[in-house]
N, C-alpha and C positions, 0 to 999 in steps of 0.2 A: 541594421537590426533595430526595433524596438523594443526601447525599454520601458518598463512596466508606468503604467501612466497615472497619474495621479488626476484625481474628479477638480481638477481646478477652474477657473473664469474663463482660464486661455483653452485650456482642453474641451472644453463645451463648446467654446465655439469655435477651434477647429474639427470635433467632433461634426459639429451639426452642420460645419460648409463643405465635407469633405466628400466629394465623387460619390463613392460608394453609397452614402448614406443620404445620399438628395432626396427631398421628399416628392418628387414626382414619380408616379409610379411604374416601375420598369415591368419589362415582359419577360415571363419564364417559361421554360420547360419543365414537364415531369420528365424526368430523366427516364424510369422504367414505363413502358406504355402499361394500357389497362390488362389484368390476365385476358387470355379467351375462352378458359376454360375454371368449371368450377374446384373450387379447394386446389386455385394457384393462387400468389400472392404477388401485390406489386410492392416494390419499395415505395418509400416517399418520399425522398429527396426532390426539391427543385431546384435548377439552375438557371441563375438569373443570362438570360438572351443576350450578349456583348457584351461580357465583362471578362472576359481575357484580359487579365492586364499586368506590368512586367513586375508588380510585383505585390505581397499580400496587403501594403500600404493601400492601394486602392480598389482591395476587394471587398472586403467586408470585414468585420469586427474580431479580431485577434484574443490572442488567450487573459492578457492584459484588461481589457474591456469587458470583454465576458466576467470575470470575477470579479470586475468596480461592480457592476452591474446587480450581481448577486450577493453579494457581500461573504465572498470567498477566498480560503487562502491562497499566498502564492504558490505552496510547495508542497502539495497536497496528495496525499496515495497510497505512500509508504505501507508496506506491505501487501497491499490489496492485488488483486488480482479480477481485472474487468473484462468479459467477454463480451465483442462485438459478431453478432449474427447475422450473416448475408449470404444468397445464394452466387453461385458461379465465383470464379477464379479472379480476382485482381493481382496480375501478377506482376503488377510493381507495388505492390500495396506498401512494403517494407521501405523501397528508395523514394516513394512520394511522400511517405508518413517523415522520413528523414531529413526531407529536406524545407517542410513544415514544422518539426520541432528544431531545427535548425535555425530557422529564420525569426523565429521567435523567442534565442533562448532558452528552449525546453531541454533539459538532460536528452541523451542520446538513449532508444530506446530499439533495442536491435535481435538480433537472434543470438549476435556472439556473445553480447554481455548478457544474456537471458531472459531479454526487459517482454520482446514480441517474440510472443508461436503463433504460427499459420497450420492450422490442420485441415486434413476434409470433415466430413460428417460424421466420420465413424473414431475420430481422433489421430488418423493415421495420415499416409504423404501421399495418397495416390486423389490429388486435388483436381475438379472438375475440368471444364473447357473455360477458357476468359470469353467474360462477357463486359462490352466497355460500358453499358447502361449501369447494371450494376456495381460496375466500378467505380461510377461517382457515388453509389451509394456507400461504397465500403472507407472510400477515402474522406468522406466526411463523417463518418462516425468515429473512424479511427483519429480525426482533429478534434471534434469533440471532445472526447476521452482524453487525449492529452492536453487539450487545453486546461481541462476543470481539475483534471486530479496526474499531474505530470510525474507524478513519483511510481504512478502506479504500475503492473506491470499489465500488457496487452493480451488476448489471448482471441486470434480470430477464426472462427472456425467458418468454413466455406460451405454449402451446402450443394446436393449434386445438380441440384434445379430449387426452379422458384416455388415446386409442387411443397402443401402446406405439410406434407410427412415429412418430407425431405428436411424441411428448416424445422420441424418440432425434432427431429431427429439430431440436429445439430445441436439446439437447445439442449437436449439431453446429455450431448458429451460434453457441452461447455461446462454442465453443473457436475458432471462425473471426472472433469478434467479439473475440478476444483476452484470454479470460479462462484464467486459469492454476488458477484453482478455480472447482470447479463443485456443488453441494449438490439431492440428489434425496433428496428425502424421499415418494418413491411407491415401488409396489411391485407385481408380481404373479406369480402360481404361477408356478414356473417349467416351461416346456414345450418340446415339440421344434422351438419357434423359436426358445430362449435362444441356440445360437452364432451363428446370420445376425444376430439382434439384436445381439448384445456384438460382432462384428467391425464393423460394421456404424455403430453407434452411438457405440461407449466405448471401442472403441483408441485413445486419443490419449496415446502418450507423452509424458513431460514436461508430463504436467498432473494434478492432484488431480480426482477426480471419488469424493465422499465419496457414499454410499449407505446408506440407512436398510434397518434389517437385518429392518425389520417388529415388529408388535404383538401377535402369534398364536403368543406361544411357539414354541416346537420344530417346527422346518423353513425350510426357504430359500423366500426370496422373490428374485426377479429384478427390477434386476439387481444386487442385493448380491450375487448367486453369481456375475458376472461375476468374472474372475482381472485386469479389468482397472481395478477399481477398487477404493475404500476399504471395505471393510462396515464398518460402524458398528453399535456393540451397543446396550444402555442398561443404564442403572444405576439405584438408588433414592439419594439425597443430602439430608443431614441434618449439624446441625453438630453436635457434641459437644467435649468436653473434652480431644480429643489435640491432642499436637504439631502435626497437619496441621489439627486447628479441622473436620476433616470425617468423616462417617463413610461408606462407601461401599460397597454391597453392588447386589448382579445383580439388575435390575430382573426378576425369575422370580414373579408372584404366584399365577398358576393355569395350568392344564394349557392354555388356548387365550387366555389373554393374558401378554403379557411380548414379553421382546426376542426375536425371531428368531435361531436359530440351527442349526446343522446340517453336513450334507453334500450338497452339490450331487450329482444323478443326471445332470447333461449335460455339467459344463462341467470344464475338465482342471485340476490341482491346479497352480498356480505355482510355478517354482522353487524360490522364496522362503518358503515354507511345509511345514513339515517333520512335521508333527504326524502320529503315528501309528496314527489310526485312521479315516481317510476317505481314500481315493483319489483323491477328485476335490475341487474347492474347497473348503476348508471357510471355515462364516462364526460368528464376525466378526473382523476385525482388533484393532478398537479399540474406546473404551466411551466415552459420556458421561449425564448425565445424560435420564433419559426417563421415569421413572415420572411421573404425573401427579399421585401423591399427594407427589410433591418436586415440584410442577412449575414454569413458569417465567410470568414476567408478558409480557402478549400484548394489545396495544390492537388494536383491531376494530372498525369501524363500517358495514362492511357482509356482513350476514351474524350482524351483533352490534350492539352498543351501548355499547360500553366496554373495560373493561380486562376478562381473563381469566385465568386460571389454564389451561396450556397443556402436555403433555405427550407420550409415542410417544418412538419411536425418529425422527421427525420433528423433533424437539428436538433430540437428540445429533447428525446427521448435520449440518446448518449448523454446529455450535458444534467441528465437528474440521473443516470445512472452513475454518473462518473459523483455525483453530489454525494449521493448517498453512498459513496465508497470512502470519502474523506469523513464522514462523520461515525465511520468503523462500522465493524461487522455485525450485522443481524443477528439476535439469540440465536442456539438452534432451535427448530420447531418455530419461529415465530413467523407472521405475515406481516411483512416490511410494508408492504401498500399500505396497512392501516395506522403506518409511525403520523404521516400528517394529521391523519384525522383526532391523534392526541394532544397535538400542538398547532391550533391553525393561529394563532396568536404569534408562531414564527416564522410567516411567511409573509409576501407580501403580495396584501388582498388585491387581485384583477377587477376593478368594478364599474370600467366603462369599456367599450367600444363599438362600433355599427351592427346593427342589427342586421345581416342577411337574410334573415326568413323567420315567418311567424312561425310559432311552435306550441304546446301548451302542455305544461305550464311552461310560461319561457323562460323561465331561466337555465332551462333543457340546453336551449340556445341561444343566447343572448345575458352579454356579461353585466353582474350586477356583484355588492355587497356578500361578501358572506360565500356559499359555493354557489356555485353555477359550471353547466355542460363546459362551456369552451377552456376555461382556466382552473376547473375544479376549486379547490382551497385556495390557489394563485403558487407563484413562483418563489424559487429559493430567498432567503432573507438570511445567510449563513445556513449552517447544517442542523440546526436544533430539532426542526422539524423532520428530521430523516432517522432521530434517533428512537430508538423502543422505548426511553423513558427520560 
């Protein structure tokens, strides 16, 4: 079992020599392939290529790590109630999530003690077909969420397919099932159905609906270009020698992978967003970790066979929904996406890493100072920044 690690000389640099986190760069899978059809969604989970290993010590970065990282608490939740949204059936989702908050010392979080519900789309028991692709997506959202905020309780609703009604459909019972966060880690082009979608779907004031900003580099994916949710970016995460114990640069590694970013061509700029060179929504808000060559530890047993090394903007999008549940509940009526942009002084600014592609103005694409597309304002600095005031 690991116990909770402390940023020290020794921990850096078994941090920085250890398997999982070698800085050569490994090979992954998208776990969901591309849709084939339009207004279907992919998740965006990656699995890093040979990293079965016996155990999460040498998968990737633990609940432990993840909160040095962020400068978050250990015990974080307590009352909240956080919806993870994924199409198709993980029907071990309950005995994998177990035996990841298990191995990590997390409270047990189960159906008997009331902590996990599993519903279908409609809120009821009569749940899809298991699909194992989207089962790595479910299983690393559902470690996310207990990694960042363990107190919390689970709430995962299934959706009947990947089709984009079907998961807005779900969204809708998570927020009518009474979850005040909600984590979508799928995604797709956006097209001239995004505003019936996003009114449709994801207006729900006074709730956090965190979105993954995509894995394809440069361009909006829906519905992170919705104005009515979180877009979530990704980062690469490594520890080093400074004061913060972390090093943190724009998950940007090539021209058609990395974090999603851009400017929406459908959906209208929110007030709250003042950046001067897109018209209409630009993404992302915020940033967490998502490179796969940082990635994070992911037990799976169907679809898999153990612990994994797990990565995407599929990662960061649970781990700032689960942030924003520890720093308590959104007014009613209020738009939670716009708490950072009142506090970017509490976060911490993303403002290097490789440029994949020319863009203009680039900082659409390419991480600088201040916001920019790949890391928006930058990543968790404790919860200040998630609060309404």
């Amino acid at each position: 079992m690991r116990r909770p690690l402390a940023l020290t000389a020794a921990l850096l640099t078994a941090l920085a020599t250890a398997p999982a986190h070698a800085h050569a760069a490994p090979r992954w899978v998208h776990t969901c392939t591309a849709p084939a059809r339009a207004d279907t969604a992919s998740c965006d989970a990656l699995r890093v290529v040979g990293t079965a290993a016996a155990d999460a010590d040498t998968a990737g970065y633990g609940p432990a790590e993840l909160r040095a990282a962020y400068g978050l608490p250990a015990d974080g939740g307590e009352g909240a109630t956080i919806a993870v949204v994924d199409a198709y059936d993980h029907p071990r989702a309950e005995a994998d999530l177990d035996v990841y908050r298990r191995h990590f010392g997390l409270p047990a979080c189960t159906t008997d003690n009331g902590c996990f519900r599993k519903t279908d789309q409609r809120g009821g028991t009569r749940l899809p077909r298991g699909n194992t692709a989207w089962a790595g997506e479910t299983a690393l959202d559902l470690a996310m969420v207990s990694a960042i905020a363990p107190r919390a309780r689970i709430l995962l609703v299934e959706a009947d397919s990947a089709a984009v009604g079907n998961l807005g459909a779900a969204v809708n019972t998570a927020v009518a099932l009474g979850a005040q966060y909600v984590s979508i880690s799928w995604g797709t082009t956006e097209n001239a159905n995004a505003a019936a979608y996003d009114s449709r779907y994801f207006d729900h004031p006074g709730t956090v609906i965190a979105a993954a900003s995509g894995d394809s580099g440069y361009g909006v994916n829906f519905p992170a270009s919705s104005p009515h949710v979180v877009a979530v970016g990704g980062t690469t995460l490594r520890p080093d020698g400074s004061a913060r114990g972390w090093d943190e640069t724009a998950w940007t590694p090539g021209t058609d992978q990395g974090a999603g970013s851009g400017c929406s061509g459908r959906l209208p700029k929110p007030a709250w967003q003042d950046d001067p060179g897109c018209d209409h929504r630009t993404v992302a808000d915020v940033a967490a970790v998502a490179d796969p060559a940082t990635g994070v530890a992911v037990y799976q047993t169907y679809g898999g066979n153990g612990w994994y090394t797990y990565g995407g903007t599929s990662a960061a999008a649970p781990v700032i929904a689960a942030t924003y549940a520890l720093a308590g509940p959104p007014p009613p009526g209020s738009d939670p996406a716009s708490f950072p942009y009142r506090h970017p002084a509490a976060l911490h600014d993303v403002t290097t890493g490789p440029a994949p592609t020319a863009c203009t103005p680039a900082y659409l694409c390419t991480a600088g100072p201040g916001y920019d597309g790949p890391t928006g304002l930058g990543s968790p600095n404790g919860v200040d920044a998630f609060r309404a005031s």
